[in-house]
N, C-alpha and C positions, 0 to 999 in steps of 0.2 A: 238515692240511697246506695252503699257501698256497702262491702259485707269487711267488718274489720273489726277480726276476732280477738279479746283481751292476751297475756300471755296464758293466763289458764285456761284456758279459750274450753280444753280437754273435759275440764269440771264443767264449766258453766252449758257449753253447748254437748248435747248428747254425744257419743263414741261412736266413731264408726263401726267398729268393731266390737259389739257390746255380746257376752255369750250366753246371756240369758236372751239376748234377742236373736234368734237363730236368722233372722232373714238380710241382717247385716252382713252376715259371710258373702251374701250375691250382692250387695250394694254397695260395697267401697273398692276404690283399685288395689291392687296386690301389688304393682310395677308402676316406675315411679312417673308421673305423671306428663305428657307431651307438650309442649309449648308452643302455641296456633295463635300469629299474629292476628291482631283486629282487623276488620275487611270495614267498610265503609256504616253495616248493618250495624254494627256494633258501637263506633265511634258516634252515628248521626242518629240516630231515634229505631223505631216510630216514636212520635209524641205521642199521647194522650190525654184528652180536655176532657170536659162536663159532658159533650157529648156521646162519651162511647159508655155515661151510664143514663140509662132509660128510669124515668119514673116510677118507682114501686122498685127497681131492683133488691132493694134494701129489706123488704117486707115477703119472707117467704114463708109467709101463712096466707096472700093474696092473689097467689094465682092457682089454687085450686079449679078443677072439671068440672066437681058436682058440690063446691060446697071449701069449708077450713078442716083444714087438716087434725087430726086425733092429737091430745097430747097437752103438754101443759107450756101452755105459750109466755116464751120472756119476750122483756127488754135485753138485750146484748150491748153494751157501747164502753165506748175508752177513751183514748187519747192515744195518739201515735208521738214518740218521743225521741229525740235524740240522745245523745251521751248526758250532755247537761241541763235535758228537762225542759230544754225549749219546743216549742209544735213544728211538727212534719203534715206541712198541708196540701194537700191535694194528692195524697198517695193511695191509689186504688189498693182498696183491701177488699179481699175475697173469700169468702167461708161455703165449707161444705162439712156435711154432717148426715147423720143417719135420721130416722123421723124415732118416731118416739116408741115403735115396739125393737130397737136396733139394726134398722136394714139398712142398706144403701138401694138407691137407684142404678143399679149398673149390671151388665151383662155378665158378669163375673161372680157377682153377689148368690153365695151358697146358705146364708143362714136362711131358716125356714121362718121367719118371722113374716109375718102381714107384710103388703107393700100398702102405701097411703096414695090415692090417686088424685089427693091434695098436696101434697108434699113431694115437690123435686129435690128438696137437701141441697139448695145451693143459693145464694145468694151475693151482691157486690155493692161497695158504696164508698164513697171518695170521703178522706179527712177535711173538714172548711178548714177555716183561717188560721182556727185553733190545735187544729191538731181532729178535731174529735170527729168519731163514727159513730154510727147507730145501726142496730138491725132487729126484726120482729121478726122472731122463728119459735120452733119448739124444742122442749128439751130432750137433747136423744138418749137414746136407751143405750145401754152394756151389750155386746155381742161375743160371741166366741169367735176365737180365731184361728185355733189349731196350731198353736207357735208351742207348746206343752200340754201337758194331761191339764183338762181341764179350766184351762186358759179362754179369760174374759178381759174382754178392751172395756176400762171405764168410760163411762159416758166422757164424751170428751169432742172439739169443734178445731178442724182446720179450718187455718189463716193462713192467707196467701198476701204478699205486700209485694205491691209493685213502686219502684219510684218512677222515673220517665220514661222507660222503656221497660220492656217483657224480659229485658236483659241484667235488670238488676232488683232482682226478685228474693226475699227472704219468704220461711214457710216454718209455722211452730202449729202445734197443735195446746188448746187452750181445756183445761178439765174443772171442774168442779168441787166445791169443798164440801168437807165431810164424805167423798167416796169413797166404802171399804173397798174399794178394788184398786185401788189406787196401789197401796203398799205390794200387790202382787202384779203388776203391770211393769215388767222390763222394758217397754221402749219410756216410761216417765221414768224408772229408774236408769235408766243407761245416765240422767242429770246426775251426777256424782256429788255435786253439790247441794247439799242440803234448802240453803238461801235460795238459788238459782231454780231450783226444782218448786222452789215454792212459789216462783213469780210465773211458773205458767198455770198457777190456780185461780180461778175468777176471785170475785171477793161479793158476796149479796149486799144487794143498793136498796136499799127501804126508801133513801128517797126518790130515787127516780122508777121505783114502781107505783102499777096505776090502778087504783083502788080498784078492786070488785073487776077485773083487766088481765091482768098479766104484770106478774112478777119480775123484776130488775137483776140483771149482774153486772158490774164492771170489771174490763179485763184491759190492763194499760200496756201497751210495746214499745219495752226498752230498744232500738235499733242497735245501740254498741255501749260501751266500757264496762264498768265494773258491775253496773245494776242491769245491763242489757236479760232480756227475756231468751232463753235458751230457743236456738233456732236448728232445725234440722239441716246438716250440712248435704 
């Protein structure tokens, strides 16, 4: 995978510089950027095969301490895609997420909500032939952030894609339909494009949910052109 942005590139992919998102000011260059030839790390791998994903990686309602995890358990799956809709196979895709009262697992993590000590909020799974991935987690909760008075993240699930090396890496975060927080969350509005903004929403699967089980979403990744899925730069 290669990151190669449309010419609206601005619309479609989030702004670096977005001013309802205050924490973009510390995250983009201000001076114009330096030019560092490839070193050998770069040009030659690592590769990565079947092996660097373990059994169950995909399934992060399975490795609970005492038990499964709180919360309302999906299906998660899609198709990784290129410009013209053909499969992207064997592309490590990686998801993390909060559990289902909005926490994360991490030293940093201030919201005062429950920790789950079934739920690590992270999970990883290779595209097959086709293109497609799958994952069994739960659905996570809305958290405050402190970016404004009052300011809530809708429930919403980072992706991580790797193609053959660590080196060519995209990363979009995937939300949910029908969230009223949606319309008040500047980092999904920083997507200026209406269309574009609407492709990092899942879409609900009736039929790939499993009766009396756990409920279905499908969420597809456009990689590049005009239908590409908005990717944080």
């Amino acid at each position: 995978m290669s990151i190669v942005y449309p010419i609206d590139s601005m619309k479609v992919h989030p702004s670096r510089a977005f001013a309802g998102y205050k924490s973009t000011a510390k995250r983009h260059p201000v001076k114009p950027l330096i030019i560092v030839p490839h070193t050998m790390s770069e040009l030659t791998g690592p590769v990565y095969g079947h092996d660097a994903i373990r059994p169950g990686d995909e399934d992060l309602t399975a490795h609970g301490k005492t038990g499964e995890p709180l919360g309302e358990r999906i299906v998660l799956h899609g198709y990784v895609l290129d410009e013209d809709a053909r499969p992207v196979p064997d592309a490590l895709v990686e998801i993390w997420q909060t559990n289902a009262a909005g926490r994360y697992i991490h030293v940093g993590e201030k919201h005062p909500a429950p920790l789950d000590p079934n739920f690590t909020g992270a999970g990883r799974a290779l595209t097959d032939k086709d293109g497609h991935y799958k994952f069994v987690t739960i659905k996570p909760g809305a958290y405050p952030w402190g970016n404004h008075h009052n300011a809530w993240r809708p429930a919403h699930i980072h992706f991580s894609l790797f193609g053959r090396s660590f080196l060519s890496r995209l990363v979009t975060q995937m939300y949910f339909p029908g969230d009223p927080l949606l319309e008040y969350d500047p980092i999904s509005q920083s997507v200026t494009d209406l269309k574009a903004r609407a492709r990092m929403i899942c879409s609900f699967d009736l039929d790939n949910t499993v009766p009396e089980w756990a409920l279905a979403y499908r969420f597809d990744i456009v990689l590049r052109g005009r239908d590409a899925t908005p990717m944080e730069h």
